[in-house]
C-alpha positions in Angstrom: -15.7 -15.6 19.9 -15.3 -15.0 23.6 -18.3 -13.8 25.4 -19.2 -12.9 29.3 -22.0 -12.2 31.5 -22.4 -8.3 32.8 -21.2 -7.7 36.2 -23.6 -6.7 39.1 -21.8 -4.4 40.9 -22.5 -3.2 44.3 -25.4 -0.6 44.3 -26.4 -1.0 40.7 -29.9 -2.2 39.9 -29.9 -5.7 38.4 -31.5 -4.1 35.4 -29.3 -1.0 35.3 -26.2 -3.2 34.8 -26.2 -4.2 31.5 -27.0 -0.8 30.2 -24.1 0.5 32.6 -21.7 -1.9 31.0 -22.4 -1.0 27.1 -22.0 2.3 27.9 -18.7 1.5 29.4 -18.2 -0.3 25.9 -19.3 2.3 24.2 -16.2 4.7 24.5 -13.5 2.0 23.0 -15.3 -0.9 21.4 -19.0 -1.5 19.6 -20.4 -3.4 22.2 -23.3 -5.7 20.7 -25.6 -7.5 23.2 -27.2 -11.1 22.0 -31.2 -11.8 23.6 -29.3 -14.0 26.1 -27.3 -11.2 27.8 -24.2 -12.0 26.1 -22.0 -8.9 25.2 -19.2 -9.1 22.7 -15.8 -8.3 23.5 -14.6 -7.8 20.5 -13.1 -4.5 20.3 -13.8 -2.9 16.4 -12.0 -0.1 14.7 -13.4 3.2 14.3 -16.5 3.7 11.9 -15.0 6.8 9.7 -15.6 9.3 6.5 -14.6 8.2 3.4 -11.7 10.6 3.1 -10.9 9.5 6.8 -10.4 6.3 5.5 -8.7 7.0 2.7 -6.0 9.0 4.6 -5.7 5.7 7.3 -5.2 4.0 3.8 -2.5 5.8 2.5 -0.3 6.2 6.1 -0.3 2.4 5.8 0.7 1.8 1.7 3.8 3.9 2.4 4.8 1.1 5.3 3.6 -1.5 2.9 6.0 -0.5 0.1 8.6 -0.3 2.6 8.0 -3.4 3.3 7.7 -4.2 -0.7 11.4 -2.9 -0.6 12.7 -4.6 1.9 11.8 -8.0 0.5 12.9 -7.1 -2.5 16.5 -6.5 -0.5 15.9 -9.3 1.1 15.9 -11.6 -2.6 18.6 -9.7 -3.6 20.8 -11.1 -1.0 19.7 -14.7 -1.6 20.8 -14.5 -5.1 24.5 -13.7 -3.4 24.4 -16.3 -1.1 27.3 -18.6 -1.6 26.5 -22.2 -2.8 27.0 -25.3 -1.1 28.1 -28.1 -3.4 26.2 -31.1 -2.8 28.2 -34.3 -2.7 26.1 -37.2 -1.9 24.4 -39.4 -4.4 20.6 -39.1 -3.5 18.0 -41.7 -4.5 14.0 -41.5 -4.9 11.5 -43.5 -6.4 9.2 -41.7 -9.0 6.7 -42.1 -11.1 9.0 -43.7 -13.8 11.1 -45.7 -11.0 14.5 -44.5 -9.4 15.6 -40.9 -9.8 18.9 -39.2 -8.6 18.7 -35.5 -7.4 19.6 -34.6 -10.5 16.7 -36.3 -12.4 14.6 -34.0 -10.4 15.5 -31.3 -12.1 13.9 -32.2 -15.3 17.1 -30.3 -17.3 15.9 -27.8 -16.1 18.5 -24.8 -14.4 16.9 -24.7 -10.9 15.1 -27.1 -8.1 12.8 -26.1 -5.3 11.7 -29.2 -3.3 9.8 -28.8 0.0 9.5 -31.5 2.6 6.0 -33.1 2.8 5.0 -35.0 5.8 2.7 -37.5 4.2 4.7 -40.6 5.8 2.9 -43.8 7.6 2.8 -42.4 11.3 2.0 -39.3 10.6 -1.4 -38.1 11.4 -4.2 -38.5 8.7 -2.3 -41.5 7.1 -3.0 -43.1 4.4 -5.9 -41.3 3.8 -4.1 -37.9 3.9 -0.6 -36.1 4.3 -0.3 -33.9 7.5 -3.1 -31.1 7.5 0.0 -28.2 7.4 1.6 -29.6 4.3 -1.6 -30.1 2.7 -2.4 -26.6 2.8 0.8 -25.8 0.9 0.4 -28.3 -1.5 -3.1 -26.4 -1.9 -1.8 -22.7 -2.5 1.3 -24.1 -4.9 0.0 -22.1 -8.2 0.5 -23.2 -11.9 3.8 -24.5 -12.2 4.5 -24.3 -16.2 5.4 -20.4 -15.1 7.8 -21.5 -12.8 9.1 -23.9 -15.8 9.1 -20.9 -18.4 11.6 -19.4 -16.0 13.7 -23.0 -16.1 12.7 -23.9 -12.7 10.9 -26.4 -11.6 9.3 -27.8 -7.8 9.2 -30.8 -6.6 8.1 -32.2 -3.3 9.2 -35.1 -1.2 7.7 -37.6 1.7 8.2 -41.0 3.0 4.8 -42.7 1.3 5.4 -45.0 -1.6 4.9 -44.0 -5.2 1.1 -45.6 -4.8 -0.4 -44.0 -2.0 1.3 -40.5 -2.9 -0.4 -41.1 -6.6 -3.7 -42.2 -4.8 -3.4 -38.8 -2.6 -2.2 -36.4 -5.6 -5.4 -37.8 -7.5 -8.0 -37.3 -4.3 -7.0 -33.7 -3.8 -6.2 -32.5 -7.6 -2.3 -32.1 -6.9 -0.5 -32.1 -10.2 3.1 -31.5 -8.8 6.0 -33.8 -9.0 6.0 -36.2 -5.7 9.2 -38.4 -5.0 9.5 -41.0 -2.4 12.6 -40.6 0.1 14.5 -43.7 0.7 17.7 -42.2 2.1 19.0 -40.1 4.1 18.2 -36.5 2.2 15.4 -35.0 4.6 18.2 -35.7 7.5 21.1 -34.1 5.7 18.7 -30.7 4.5 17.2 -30.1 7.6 13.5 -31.7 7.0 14.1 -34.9 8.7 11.7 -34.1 11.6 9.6 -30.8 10.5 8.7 -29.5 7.1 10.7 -27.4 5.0 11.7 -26.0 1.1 15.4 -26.5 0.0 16.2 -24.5 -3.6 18.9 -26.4 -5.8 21.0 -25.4 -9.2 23.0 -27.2 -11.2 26.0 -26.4 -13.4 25.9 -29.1 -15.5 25.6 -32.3 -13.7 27.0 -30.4 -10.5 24.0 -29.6 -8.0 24.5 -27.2 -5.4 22.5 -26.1 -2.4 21.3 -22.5 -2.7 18.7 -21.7 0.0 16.4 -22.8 2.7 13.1 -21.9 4.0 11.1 -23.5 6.8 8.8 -23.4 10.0 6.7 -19.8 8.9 8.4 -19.3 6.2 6.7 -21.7 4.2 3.6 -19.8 4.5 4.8 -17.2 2.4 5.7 -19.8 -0.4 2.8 -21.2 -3.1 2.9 -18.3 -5.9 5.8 -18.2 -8.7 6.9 -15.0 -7.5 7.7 -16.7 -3.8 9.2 -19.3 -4.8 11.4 -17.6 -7.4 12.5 -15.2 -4.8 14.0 -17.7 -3.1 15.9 -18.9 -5.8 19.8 -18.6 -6.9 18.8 -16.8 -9.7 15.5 -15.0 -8.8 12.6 -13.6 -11.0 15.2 -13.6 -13.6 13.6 -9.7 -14.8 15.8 -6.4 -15.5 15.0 -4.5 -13.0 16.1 -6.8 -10.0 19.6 -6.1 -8.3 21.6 -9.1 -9.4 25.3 -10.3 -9.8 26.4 -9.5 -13.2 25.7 -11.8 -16.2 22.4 -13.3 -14.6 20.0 -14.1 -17.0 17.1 -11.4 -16.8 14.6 -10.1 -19.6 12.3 -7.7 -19.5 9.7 -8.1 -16.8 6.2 -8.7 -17.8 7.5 -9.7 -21.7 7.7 -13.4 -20.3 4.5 -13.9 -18.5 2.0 -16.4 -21.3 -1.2 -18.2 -20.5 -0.2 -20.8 -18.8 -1.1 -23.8 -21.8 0.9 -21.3 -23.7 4.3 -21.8 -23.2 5.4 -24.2 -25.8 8.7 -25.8 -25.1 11.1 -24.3 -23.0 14.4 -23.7 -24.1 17.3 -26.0 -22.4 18.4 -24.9 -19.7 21.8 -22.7 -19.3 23.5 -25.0 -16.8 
């Protein structure tokens, strides 16, 4: 927190002038003076009535919903973005040995896969992946919802399958972790900076739907963030979608999350 000293002015007692500058606070900020002399800066809102603050509250929920609706727009025009047919046989190594782009689906319909800089060179190896990629690894939520709704996330870095298992079990993270040994972080933009790619597939045809990076990400972690930027969305009734895409009624879907049971195949 940034502090400074009082300044003597011309003609103003030495002991008059800190007095002198919290009333000079006074009129804009709450001023608070340490033992030392120090006076903070910091510039607080208004202390108000209950109904005053009530009335501040609801000013701001009608920008908030606009801002509800515009994101909402916002989805709507991802699901309408065109596709880009991915042509290139990709390569990882897994858990279970090599996987295709496809394998990473898990039969499942859709793909998210964000770009994790856990790769030797980068800072905190081997111990850790990069501190920024680590905190969305953190805030990634339970994923069997994003399952129930036939999509699933994986993430992607450099590190072999051993010191990304080693990492997963240090810091609890349950997600799907492939090694890249090609050239897919150059071709979808995450060669050289973080970044979350959504996929479908019609059949064994995978096509690229979306792409998220640099702040973006930061908005990414919960199920309803990551199905928003997704070909087919939240998947609910009450979304604007192209016509036949699969919806149900909202809220019907939502389970516990060891409560799923086995997912139906997917569409695709």
């Amino acid at each position: 927190m940034m502090t400074r000293k009082p300044r003597l002015e011309a003609g103003v007692p030495a002991a008059g002038a800190l007095e002198a500058l919290k009333d000079h606070l006074a009129g804009d900020a709450q001023g608070n003076v340490d033992p030392n002399g120090k006076v903070d800066i910091m510039q607080t809102p208004a202390i108000v009535t209950p109904q005053e603050w009530e009335a501040a509250r609801q000013r701001l929920l009608v920008r908030e919903k606009e801002l509800t609706h515009a994101r909402d727009a916002l989805a709507a025009e991802r699901r309408r973005m065109p596709w880009l047919a991915v042509e290139k046989d990709y390569e990882f190594d897994g858990p279970a040995g090599k996987a295709s782009l496809l394998d990473l689906f898990e039969g499942r319909r859709q793909l998210i896969v964000y770009r994790a800089f856990f790769d030797p060179g980068v800072h905190g190896w081997p111990d850790h992946a990069c501190v920024g990629c680590s905190m969305v690894a953190d805030h990634v939520g339970h994923l069997a919802h994003l399952n129930a709704r036939d999509t699933t996330l994986a993430f992607v870095s450099r590190a072999p399958q051993p010191e990304i298992a080693r990492v997963k079990a240090r810091m609890g993270w349950t997600m799907p972790w492939y090694t890249l040994t090609d050239e897919f972080d150059a071709d979808f933009g995450v060669d050289e900076w973080h970044g979350t790619n959504a996929f479908i597939r019609d059949g064994d045809r995978v096509f690229r739907t979306y792409f998220i990076n640099n702040r973006g990400d930061e908005a990414l972690g919960s199920t309803w963030s990551y199905l928003d930027m997704t070909a087919l969305g939240r998947q609910e009734e009450w979304e604007d979608s192209p016509e036949g895409y699969p919806q149900t009624p909202p809220y019907q879907w939502w389970n516990w999350h060891d409560e799923y049971g086995a997912a139906e195949p997917a569409q695709g």
